[in-house]
N, C-alpha and C positions, 0 to 999 in steps of 0.2 A: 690531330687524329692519329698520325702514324705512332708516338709512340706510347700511348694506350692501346697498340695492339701491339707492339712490342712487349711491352708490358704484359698483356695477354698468352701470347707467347713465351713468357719466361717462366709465369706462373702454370701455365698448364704443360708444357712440353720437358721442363725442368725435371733432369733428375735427380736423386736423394742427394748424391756425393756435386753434383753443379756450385762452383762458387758464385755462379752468376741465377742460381736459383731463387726461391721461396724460402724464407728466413725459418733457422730449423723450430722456431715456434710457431709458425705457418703449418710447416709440413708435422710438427707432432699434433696438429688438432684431427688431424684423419681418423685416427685411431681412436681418438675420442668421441668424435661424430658418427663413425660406425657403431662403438660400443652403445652410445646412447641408441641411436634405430633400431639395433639388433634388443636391446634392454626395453624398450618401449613395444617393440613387434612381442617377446615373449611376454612382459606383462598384459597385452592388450589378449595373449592367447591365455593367461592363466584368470583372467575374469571372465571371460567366453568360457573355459573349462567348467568353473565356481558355478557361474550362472547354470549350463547345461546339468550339473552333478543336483545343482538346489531345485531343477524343475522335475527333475525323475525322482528325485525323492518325496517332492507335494505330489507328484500325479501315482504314486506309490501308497502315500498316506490318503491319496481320497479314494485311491481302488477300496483299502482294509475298512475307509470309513463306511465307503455305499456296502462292503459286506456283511459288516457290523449291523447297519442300519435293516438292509435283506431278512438276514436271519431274526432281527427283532422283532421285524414287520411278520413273518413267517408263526413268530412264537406267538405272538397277540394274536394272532388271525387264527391258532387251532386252538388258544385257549377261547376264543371267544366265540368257536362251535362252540366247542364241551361245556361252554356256559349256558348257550343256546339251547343245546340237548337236554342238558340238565332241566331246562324251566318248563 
């Protein structure tokens, strides 16, 4: 038991220049495990972004469609007094 915590100890309390450290192919995976989280957090933000921009743009296109549809309903409704008046 004691020297897996030795072992424990080398690896986490070790610093960069330690000869009795984490083999420098150990210690160069940090910067790659950061890059990847930090590269995964910004992706995971730029589909969250994607998604937010594609629903203000449908709830955008169904405002113009219900005002489209308003004014059409609007236009049949007084042609179809003036048709009424007419008969």
């Amino acid at each position: 038991m004691l020297p897996n915590i030795q072992l424990l100890q080398l690896l986490v309390f070790a610093q960069p220049g330690d000869a009795a450290g984490a083999s420098p192919a150990a210690q160069s995976q940090w910067p790659i495990i950061i890059t990847a989280v930090v590269a995964a957090l910004m992706g995971m933000g730029v589909v969250k972004l994607i998604g937010y921009l594609r629903k203000q743009d449908a709830e955008k296109e169904a405002r113009q469609i219900i005002e489209k549809a308003e004014i059409q309903a609007s236009a049949r409704h007084k042609e179809a007094e003036v048709e009424a008046k007419a008969r």
